[in-house]
N, C-alpha and C positions, 0 to 999 in steps of 0.2 A: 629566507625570511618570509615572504610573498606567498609562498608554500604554505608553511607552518600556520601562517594567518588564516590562508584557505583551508587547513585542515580543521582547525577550532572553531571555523564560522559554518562550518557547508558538513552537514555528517559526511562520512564514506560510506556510503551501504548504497550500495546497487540496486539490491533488492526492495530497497523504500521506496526509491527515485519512479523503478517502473512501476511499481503499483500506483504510486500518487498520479503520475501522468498518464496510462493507460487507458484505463474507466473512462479518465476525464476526454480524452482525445477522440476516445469513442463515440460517445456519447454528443463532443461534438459535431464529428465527421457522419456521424447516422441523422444527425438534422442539421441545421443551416448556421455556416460559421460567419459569427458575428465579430465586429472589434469590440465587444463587449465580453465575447470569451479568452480575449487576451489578460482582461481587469481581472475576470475572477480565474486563470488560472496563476497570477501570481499573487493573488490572494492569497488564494488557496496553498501556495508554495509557501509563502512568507508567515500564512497560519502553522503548518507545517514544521517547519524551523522553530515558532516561538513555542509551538508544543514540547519540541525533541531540547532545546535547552531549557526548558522549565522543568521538562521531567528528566533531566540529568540534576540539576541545581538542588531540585527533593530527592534523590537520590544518595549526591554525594553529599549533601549538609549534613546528613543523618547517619552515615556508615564511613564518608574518609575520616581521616584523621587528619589532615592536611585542608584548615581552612579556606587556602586560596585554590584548592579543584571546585570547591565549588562557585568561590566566586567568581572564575573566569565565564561560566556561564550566564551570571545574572546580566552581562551588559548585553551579549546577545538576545538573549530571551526580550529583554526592553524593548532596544534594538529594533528587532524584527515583529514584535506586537505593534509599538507606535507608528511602524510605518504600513501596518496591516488596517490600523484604523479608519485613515481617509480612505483608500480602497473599501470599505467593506462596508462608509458610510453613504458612499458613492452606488457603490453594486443594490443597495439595501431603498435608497431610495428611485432608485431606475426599477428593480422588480422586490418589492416588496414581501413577496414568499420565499426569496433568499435567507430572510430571516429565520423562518420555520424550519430550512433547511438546515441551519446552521444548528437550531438547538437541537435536533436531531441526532448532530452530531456527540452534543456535549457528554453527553455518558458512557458512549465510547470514551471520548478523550479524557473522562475521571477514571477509569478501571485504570487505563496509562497511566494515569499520576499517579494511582492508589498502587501501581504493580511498583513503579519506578522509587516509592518512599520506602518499599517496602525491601528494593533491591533485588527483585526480581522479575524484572525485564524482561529475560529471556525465556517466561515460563509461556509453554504452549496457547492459554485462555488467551493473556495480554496480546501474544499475536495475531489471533484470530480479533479481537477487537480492534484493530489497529485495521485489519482487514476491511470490515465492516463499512465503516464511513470513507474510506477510496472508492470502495464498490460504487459506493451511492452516489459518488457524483458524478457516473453516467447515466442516470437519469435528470440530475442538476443541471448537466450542461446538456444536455439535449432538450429539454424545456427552453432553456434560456434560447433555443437556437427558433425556439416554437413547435416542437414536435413533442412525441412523448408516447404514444400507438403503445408498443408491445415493450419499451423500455427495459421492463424485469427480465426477457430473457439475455441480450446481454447481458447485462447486469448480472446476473445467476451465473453468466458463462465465467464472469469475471471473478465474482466468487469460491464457484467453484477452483477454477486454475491456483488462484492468490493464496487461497487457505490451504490447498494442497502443498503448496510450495512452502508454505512455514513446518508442513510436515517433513518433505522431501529435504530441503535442509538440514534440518535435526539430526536428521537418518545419517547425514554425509560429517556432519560438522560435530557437534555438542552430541550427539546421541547416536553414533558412529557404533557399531556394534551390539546395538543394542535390538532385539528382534522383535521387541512387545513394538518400536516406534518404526521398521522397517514393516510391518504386518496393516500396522494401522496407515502408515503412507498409502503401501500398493490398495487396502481396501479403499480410502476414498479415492483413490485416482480411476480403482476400475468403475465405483457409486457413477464418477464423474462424468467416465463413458457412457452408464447406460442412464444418467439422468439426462444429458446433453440426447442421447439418440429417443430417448422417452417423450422428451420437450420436443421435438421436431427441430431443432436447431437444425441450420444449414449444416450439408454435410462436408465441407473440409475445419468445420468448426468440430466435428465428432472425432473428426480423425486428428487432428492438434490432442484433441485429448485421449486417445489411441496411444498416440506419440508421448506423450507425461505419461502414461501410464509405464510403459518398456523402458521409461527412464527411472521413474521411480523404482521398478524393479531389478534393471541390469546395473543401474551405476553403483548402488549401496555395494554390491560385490564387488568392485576393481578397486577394491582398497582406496588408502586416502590422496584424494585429490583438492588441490590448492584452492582457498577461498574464491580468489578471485577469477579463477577458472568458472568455478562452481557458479559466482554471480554474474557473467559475462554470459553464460548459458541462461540463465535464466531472463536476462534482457531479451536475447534473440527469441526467445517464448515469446515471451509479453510480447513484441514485436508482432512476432508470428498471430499470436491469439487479436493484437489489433486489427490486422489485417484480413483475417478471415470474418471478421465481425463486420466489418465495415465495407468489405468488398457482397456480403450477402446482400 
């Protein structure tokens, strides 16, 4: 029962989880960690959640036929807004430009809603959006820590990697077989290598993306492999990719 509860309240996707917290960890481990980046990252989590049940809730209002799928999400979605509030009235009066950043955010999180009423979730654009404002708050969280110097190249590295893997995915998962989305994975993965060694990035940060590349191209061949294989792989990435970032 405890389960079940957990599974309605907390998505399952792997693949969200590291993107949300990766950037953000970078970002603060590349400048000075504060107990003030404890507040905004579970803002930031709790923002998170009230996005993913608000764009389920306009999703399935609109396409179930089963009025109560959607309304199991409306209490979360509340839920996790109202208690996003005080946090983010808190973070907002401690640093001020928190604000700016946040609407920054807001138009990514409309394409989400506008993809999710539309029930199309899972189309290529929406993930790439959803990418977009993860990225950026490693430079969020590395201001807040006081620093800020050359921010964009992390950042880019992060981009780079996270947008690749909404391709790299596809290829394995929903779009398994398919060569126009195995062609387009290996090009931006190889783009990735030579925009990563172009930038000057540290080089075991070149070679992490070496390594996504040989994956993006030999795993789409070993036939199909289990989701949560597939996501469990891609944590140890993000892992890897923090690590290289922040050890430079």
């Amino acid at each position: 029962m405890a389960s079940r509860a957990v599974r309605r309240w907390l998505p399952n996707q792997h693949g969200a989880w590291a993107m949300l917290v990766v950037p953000f960890l970078t970002g603060m481990f590349l400048g000075t960690p504060t107990p003030w980046h404890a507040v905004l990252l579970l803002a930031w989590l709790l923002g998170y959640l009230a996005s993913f049940h608000t764009q389920q809730w306009l999703r399935l209002r609109r396409h179930s036929r089963n009025p109560r799928a959607a309304r199991r999400h409306a209490l979360p979605a509340r839920v996790f807004g109202l208690a996003l509030l005080p946090l983010a009235a808190v973070l907002v009066v401690h640093a001020p430009w928190l604000l700016s950043a946040g609407a920054c955010a807001v138009p990514f999180v409309a394409v989400n809603c506008a993809y999710a009423w539309r029930n199309r979730e899972r189309a290529l654009p929406n993930g790439i959006a959803a990418v977009v404002p993860a990225c950026g708050m490693l430079p969020v969280a590395l201001l807040l820590g006081g620093g800020l110097g050359d921010a964009w190249r992390p950042a880019l590295a992060c981009l780079l990697y996270f947008a690749g893997t909404v391709l790299y995915v596809k290829t394995m998962i929903r779009e398994r077989g398919s060569s126009r989305y195995r062609w387009a994975s290996a090009l931006w993965h190889g783009g990735a290598v030579a925009a990563a060694y172009g930038l000057h990035l540290p080089v075991p940060t070149v070679a992490f993306f070496g390594v996504c590349f040989l994956r993006a191209v030999w795993m789409p061949t070993r036939g199909a492999v289990r989701a949560p294989v597939i996501g469990a792989v891609e944590v140890v990435l993000s892992l890897t990719l923090l690590g290289t970032l922040v050890a430079a």
